[in-house]
N, C-alpha and C positions, 0 to 999 in steps of 0.2 A: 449587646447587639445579637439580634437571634442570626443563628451560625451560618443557614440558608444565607442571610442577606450579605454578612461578610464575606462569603467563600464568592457571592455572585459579583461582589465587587471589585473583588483582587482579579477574577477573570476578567472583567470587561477591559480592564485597564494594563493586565496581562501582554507579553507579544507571545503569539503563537505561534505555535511549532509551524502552521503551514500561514504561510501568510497570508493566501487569499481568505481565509478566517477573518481577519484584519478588516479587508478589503471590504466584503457581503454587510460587514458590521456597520462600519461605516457609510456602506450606500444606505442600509438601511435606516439607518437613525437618520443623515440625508434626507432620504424620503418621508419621512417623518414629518422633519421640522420642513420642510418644503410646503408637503402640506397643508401643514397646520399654520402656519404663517399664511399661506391663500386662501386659507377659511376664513384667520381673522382680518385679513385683506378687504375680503371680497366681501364677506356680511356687512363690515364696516361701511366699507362704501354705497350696498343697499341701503345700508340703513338712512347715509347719509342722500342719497337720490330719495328714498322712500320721505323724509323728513321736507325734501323741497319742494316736491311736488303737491306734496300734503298741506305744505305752506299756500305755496302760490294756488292752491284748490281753494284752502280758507279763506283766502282773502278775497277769492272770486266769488266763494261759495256762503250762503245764510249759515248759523248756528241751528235754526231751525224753516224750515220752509212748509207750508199750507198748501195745497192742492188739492181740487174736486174730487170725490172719487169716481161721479158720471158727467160727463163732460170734457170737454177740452177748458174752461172759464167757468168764474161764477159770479156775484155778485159781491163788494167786500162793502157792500155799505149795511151791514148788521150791527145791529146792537153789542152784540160782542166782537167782535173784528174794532168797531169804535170803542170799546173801553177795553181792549187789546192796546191799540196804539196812545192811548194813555196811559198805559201800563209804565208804573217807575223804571219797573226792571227794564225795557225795554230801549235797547241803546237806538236802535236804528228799525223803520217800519217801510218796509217798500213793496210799494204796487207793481207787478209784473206784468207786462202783454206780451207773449212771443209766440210766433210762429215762422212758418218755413216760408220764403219769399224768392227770388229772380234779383239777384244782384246783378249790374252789367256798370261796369267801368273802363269808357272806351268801345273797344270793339271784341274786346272778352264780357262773359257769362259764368257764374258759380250761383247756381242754389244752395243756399246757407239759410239760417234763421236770422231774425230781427229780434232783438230782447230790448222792448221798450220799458224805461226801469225809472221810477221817480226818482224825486229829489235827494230820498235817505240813503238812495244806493250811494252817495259820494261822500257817507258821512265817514264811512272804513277808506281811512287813508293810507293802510296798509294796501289797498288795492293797484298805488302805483306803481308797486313794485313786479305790478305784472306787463310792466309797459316794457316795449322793445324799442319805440323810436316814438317821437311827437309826444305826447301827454293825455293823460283821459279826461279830455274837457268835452262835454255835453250837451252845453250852452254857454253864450261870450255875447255880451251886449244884442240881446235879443234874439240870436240864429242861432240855429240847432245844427249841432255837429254827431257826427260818428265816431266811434274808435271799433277798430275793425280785429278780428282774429287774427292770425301769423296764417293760417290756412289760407283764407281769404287771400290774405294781401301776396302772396306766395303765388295763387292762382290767377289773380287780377293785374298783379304787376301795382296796385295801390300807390301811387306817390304821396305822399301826406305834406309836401313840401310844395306844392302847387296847388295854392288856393282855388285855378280855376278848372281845377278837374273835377266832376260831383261824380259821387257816386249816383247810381239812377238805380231806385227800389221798385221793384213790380210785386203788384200781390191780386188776386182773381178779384173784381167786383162783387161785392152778394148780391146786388140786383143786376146781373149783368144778363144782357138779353141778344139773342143771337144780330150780329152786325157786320155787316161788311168789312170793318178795318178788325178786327182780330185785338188792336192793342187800346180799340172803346172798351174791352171786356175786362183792363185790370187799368186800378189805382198805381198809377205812377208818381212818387215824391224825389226831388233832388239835395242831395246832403251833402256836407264836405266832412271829410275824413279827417280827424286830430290825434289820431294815434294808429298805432298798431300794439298788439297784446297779447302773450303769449301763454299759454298754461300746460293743457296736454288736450289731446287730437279731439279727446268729447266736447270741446268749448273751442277752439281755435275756428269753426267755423261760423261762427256766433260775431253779430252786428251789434254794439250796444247802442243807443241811441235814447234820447228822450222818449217819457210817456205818451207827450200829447201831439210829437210828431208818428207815433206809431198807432196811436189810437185814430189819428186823419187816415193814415195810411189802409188799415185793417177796419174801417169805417166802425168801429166799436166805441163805443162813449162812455161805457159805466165799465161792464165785464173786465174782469185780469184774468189770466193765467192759474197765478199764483201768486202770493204774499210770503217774502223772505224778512225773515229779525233776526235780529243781530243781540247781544245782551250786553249789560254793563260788566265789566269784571266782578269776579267771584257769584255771580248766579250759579244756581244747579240746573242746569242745561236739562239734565234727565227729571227734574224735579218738574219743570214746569211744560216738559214735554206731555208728564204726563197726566198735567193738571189741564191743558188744552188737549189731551184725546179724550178727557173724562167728557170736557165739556162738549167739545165738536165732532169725537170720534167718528159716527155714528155715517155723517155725512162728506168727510173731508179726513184727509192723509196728513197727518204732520212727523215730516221726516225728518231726522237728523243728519248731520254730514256725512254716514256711514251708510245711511240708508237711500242719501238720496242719489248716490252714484256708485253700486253695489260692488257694480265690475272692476271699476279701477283699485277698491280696496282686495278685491278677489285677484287681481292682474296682480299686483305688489306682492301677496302674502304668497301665491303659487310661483313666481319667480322667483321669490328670495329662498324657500324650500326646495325648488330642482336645482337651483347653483347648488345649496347644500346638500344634496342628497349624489349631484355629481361628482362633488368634488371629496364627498367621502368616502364614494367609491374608488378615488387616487389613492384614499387615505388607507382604505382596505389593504389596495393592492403591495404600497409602501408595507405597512405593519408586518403584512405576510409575508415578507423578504426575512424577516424575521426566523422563520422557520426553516428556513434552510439556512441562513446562519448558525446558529440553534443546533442543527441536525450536526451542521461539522464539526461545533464545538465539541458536542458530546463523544465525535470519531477522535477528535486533537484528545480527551481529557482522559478516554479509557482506564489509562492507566490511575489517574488520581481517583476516580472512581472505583476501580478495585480497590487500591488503598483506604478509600472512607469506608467503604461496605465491609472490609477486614476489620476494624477499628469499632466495628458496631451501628456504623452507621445507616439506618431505616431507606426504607422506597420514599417514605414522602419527606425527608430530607434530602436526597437526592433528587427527586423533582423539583421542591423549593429553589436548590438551587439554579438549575435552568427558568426556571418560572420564573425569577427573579431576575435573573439577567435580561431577560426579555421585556420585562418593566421597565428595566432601567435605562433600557436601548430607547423603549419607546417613549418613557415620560422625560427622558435628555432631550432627545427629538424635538417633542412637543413643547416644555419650558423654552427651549431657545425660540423653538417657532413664532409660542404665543408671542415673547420677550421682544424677538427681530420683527413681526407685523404688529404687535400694538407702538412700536418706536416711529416705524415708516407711515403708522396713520396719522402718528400727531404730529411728524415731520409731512405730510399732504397739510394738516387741518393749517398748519404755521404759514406754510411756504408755498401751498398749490405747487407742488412735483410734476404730476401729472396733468397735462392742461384736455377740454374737450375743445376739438375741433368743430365749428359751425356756428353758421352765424343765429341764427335763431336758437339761441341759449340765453338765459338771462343771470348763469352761471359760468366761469371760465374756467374752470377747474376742476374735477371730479369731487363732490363733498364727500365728508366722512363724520360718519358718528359713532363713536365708541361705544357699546354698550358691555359693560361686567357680564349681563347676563347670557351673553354671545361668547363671551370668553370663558364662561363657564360651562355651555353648553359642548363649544371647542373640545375641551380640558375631558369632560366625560364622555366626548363621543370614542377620542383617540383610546383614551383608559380602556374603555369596554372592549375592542378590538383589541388593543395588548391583552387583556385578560384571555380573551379565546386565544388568539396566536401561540401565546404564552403557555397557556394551558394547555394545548395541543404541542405543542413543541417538548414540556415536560412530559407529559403520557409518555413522546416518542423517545424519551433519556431512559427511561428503566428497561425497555425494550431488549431484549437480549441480556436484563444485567447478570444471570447466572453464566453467559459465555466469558461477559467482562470480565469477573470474576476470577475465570480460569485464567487468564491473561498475566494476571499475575506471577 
């Protein structure tokens, strides 16, 4: 065993001459595992919200979705758009109308959007899972239903449990022509609400409703929005992305789930980065206790350092030694850390520990997702800060070593 590492370890486990030596050790290692256990806490639990969100996004959201690039609509009766939707690969093919409308239920008002969505939008049965109350039904022996946002229904007061409350849809007339009554100038439709549905705040104000109650609505008969597909398992998403921009680029966007809602992948990836980047500044501050630890020991050790330096022993044996201790403060810290936060995540992932409060969650519990590569990420952030601390801590042990020396 190199000599450094021996000598750093009979010290840590040492009692000291002065005991608050002891003491600073222990806070610091403490602060350590503190921590680095709230790293792998707190990532975990990103990862596991980052994971749900993403889900309930998917299930609301196309694998790939079409869109004009002039225009708000366009026309989806082409030759290729039709042997699109005959495509094998293709799981699911759905016509879009949406726009921004005057909801009023009762004697409240919220302006929200209408997303009139064919038949294939209900082939992703995975989409129930975005429901809070009622069910996402569409249409029921002939009548056409809504299922509403958690926004919405938050703002409206929504009952979905009173068949005879309708929602009332307002959207401007295109041929509307100046009139005395103000409400001859928009399309008014009345609907009943069968669910409420919740995802995150860019879709909670979003109406689902049938096509060809929205196409009455927005006096449009051909035009959609956009066209969302969905694929059979195992297609390459990116493959036939980019075999429809070969073909349609030119004229029309075809986005992927990443592309088609930039911000919320951008909102995830900048928040799970400032927890981390805060909570490593704890981590900083912890390690550097380190160095005044460090500093005392080398006043405690004076004398056995004269003694090794009489015996032949070098400056950077004598640094080794502090350098190392300081490792071993740190990466004790850290091991227990990683050890006590990846225990309590899979005692969360088991048992739901920690529950969230509110009713608009479609989760009770805080999720967690363990990833290796977060624990490794952990594992090297702590390292690299023990190494400075460390290293800086030995610089400061040779420091005066020709006084030490005399001491003897």
């Amino acid at each position: 065993m190199n000599t450094s590492v021996y000598i750093a370890k009979r010290y840590l486990f040492s009692r000291k001459k002065v005991h608050a030596i002891n003491i600073i050790s222990g806070i610091s290692m403490l602060g350590v595992f503190v921590g680095t256990a709230a790293l792998i806490i707190i990532l975990s639990v990103f990862n596991g919200l980052e994971q749900v969100i993403l889900d309930l996004y998917s299930n609301f959201s196309p694998e790939l979705k079409i869109e004009a690039r002039l225009g708000k609509t366009f026309d989806p009766n082409t030759v290729y758009f039709k042997q699109l939707q005959q495509d094998k690969r293709v799981f699911s093919y759905t016509q879009v109308l949406q726009e921004k409308v005057l909801i009023r239920y009762g004697q409240k008002q919220f302006i929200g959007t209408i997303k009139g969505v064919s038949n294939d939008f209900l082939k992703n049965k995975q989409i129930d899972s975005t429901i809070l109350s009622g069910s996402f039904t569409l249409t029921n022996g002939g009548l056409n239903y809504a299922v509403v946002g958690a926004t919405i229904q938050a703002s409206l007061g929504v009952n979905i449990d009173d068949p005879n409350a309708l929602l009332q849809i307002y959207s401007p007339r295109r041929s509307a022509a100046n009139s005395a009554n103000p409400l001859n100038e928009f399309v008014v439709e009345n609907i009943v609400p069968s669910g409420v549905f919740a995802i995150q705040q860019d879709f909670d104000d979003i109406v689902v409703t049938p096509l060809d109650f929205t196409r009455r609505l927005l006096d449009e008969q051909v035009s959609v929005s956009s066209l969302e597909l969905n694929f059979v398992k195992g297609t390459d998403i990116n493959k036939v992305q980019e075999e429809m921009v070969a073909e349609i680029g030119k004229d029309y966007y075809v986005k992927n789930r990443p592309e088609q809602n930039t911000e919320l992948y951008k909102t995830l990836n900048y928040e799970r980065w400032s927890v981390f980047m805060i909570l490593t500044f704890v981590l900083i501050i912890a390690v550097f206790n380190i160095i005044g630890s460090l500093t005392m020991l080398v006043i405690d050790k004076r004398k056995d350092i004269a003694i090794l330096t009489s015996l032949g022993a070098n400056r950077q044996l004598i640094q080794g030694i502090f350098f190392f201790e300081g490792m071993l403060i740190s990466l004790a810290g850290c091991i227990a850390g990683i050890i006590v936060g990846l225990l309590f995540c899979v005692a969360q992932q088991q048992f739901g520990l920690v529950k969230i409060n509110g009713s608009l969650t479609v989760i009770d519990a805080y999720p967690v997702d363990i990833k290796m590569i977060d624990v490794g990420l952990v594992f090297l952030t702590v390292g690299l800060i023990a190494v400075i601390a460390s290293g800086i801590s030995a610089r400061l042990s040779i420091k005066g070593l020709h006084e030490i020396k005399q001491d003897l």
